[in-house]
C-alpha positions in Angstrom: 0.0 0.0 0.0 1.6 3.7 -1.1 2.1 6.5 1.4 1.2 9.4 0.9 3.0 12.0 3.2 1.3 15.9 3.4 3.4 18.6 5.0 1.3 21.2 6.6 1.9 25.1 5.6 4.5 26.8 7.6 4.2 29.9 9.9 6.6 32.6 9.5 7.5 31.9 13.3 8.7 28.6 11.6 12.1 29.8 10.5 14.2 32.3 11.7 16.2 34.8 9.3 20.0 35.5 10.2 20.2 39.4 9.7 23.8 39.6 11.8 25.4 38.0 9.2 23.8 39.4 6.4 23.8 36.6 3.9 19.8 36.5 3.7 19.6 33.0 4.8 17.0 31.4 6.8 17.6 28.3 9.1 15.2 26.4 10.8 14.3 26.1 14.7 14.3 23.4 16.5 10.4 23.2 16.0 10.9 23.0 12.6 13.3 20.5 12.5 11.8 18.1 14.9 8.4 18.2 12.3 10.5 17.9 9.1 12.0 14.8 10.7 8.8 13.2 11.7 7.4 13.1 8.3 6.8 9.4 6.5 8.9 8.9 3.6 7.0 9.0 0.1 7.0 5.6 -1.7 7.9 5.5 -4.8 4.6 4.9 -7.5 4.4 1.4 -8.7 6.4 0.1 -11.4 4.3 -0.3 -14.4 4.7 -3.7 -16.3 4.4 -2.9 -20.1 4.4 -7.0 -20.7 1.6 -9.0 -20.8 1.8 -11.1 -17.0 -0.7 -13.3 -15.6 -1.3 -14.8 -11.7 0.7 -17.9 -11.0 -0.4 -20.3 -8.2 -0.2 -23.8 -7.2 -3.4 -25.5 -5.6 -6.7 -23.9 -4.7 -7.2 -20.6 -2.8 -9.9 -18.9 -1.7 -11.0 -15.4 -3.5 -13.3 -13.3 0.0 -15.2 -10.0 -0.8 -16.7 -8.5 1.8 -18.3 -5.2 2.2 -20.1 -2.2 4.1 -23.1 -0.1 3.0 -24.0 2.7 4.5 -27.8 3.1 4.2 -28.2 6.1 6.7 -25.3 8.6 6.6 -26.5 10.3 9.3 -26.4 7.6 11.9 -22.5 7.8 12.4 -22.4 6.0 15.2 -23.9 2.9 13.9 -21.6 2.4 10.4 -18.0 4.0 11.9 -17.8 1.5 14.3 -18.3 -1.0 11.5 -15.6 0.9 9.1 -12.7 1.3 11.9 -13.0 -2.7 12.5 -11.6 -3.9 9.1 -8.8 -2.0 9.5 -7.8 -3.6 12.3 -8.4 -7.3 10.8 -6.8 -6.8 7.9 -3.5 -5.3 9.8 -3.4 -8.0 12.1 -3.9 -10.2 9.1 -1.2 -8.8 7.1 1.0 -9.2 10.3 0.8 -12.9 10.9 1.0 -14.4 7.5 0.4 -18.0 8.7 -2.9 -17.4 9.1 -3.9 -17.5 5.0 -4.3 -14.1 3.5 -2.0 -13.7 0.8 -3.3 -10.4 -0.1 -6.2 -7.8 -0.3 -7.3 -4.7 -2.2 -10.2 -1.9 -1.2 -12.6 -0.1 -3.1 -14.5 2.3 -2.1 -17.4 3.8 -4.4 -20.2 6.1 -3.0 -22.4 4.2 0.0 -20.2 1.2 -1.2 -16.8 -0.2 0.8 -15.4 -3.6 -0.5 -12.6 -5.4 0.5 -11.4 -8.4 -2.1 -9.2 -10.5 -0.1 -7.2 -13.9 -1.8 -6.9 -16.8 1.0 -4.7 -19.8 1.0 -7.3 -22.0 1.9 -11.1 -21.7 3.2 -9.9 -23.6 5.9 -7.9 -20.9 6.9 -10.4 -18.1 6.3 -13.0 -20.6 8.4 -10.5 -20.7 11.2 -9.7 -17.3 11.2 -13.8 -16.1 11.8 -14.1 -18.6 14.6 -10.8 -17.4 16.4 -11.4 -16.3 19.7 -8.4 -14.1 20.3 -8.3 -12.8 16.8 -10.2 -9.4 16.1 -12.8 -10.4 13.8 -15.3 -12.6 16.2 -15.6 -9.6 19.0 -16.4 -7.1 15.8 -18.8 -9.5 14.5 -20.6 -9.9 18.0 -20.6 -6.0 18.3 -22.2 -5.6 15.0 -25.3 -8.2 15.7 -25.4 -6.5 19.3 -26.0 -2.7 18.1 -27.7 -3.4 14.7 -30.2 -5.4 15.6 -33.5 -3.6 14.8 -32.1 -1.1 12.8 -31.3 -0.5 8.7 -28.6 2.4 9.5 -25.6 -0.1 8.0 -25.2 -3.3 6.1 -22.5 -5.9 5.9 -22.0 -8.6 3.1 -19.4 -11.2 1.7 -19.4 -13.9 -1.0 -16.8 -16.6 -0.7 -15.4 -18.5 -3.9 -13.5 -21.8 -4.2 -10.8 -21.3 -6.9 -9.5 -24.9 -7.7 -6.2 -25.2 -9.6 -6.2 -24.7 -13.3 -10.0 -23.4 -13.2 -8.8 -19.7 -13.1 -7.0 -17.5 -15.4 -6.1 -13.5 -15.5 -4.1 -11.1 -17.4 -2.4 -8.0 -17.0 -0.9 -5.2 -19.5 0.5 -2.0 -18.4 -0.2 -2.2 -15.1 1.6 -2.7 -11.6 1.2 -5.5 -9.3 -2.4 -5.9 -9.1 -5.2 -8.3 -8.2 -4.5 -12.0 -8.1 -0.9 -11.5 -9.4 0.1 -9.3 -6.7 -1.3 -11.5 -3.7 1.3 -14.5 -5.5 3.6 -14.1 -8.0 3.0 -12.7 -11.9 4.6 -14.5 -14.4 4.9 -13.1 -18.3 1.8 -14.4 -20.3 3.5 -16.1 -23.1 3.4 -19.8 -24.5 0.7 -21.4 -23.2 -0.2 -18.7 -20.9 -1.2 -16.6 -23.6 -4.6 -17.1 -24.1 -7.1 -17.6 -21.5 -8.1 -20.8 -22.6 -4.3 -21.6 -22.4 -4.6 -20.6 -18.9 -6.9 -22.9 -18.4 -5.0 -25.5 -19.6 -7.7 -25.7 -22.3 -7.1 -26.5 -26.1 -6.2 -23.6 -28.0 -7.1 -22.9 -32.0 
């Protein structure tokens, strides 16, 4: 995920101008230097691929979206608990890499936020939901607790069971995306091609 540093606008009081020796130059305070220093350091943007790639992968995985709606802006209190909580999962996900998720991306579009997550195994995904010390089961139980009776916020998710050799995806001009990003892209040539080449289908 990019990072994105913004550095606030500067008071005069900021800097201090050097008038005894004449030379016009301003050095900074202390102040000043202690809030240059604390700023994040800017990513670089993503590395476009110009050639075609595709997602390689041995075995199944698991392909999770899940999503929030809000269908009452109004009732803050009801959908913001609900938006800070993925957060949470999907850093404590992203921290302990044993526990399946290879990789996620969100999208956000009007009432509309959606997570696409790619798991190792449903097994994994399964065990994760049901883990008691893990962060998604309390959110879960909040969610029935302060919902119940009320339309202010809904949750969703649809769970697919990608089997080896029955999935297939291509990439041009773009960075690490998708599929290929959670594993490993891999140019599209020979008989990765063509989709049905993908699919280790014959090809005309």
């Amino acid at each position: 995920m990019q990072q994105v540093a913004y550095v606030s606008i500067l008071s005069m009081d900021d800097v201090t101008r050097d008038d005894r020796r004449g030379y016009g130059k301003y050095r900074a305070n202390d102040e000043l230097s202690s809030r240059l220093s604390s700023i994040p350091e800017v990513k670089p943007m993503p590395t476009i691929e110009t050639q075609r790639v595709t997602a390689a992968i041995d075995g199944d995985f698991v392909v999770f979206l899940i999503g929030v709606r809000i269908n009452a802006f109004w009732r803050i209190n009801k959908w913001l608990p609900v938006f800070l909580a993925m957060p949470r999962m999907l850093r404590e996900l992203s921290m302990q890499p044993e526990l399946g998720l290879m990789g996620f991306r969100t999208r956000w579009a009007g009432r509309h936020v959606e997570v696409i997550q790619y798991w190792r195994s449903f097994d994994q995904l399964n065990a994760y939901a049901r883990q008691r010390d893990a962060s998604h089961l309390p959110a879960w139980r909040d969610f029935n607790k302060k919902n119940s009776g009320n339309k202010a916020v809904g949750i969703w998710h649809e769970t697919y069971l990608a089997t080896a050799s029955q999935h297939e995806s291509v990439y041009v001009n773009m960075p690490a995306h998708g599929l290929a990003a959670a594993t490993t892209a891999v140019p599209a040539t020979g008989r990765r091609k063509t989709a049905a080449g993908r699919l280790g289908r014959p090809t005309a």
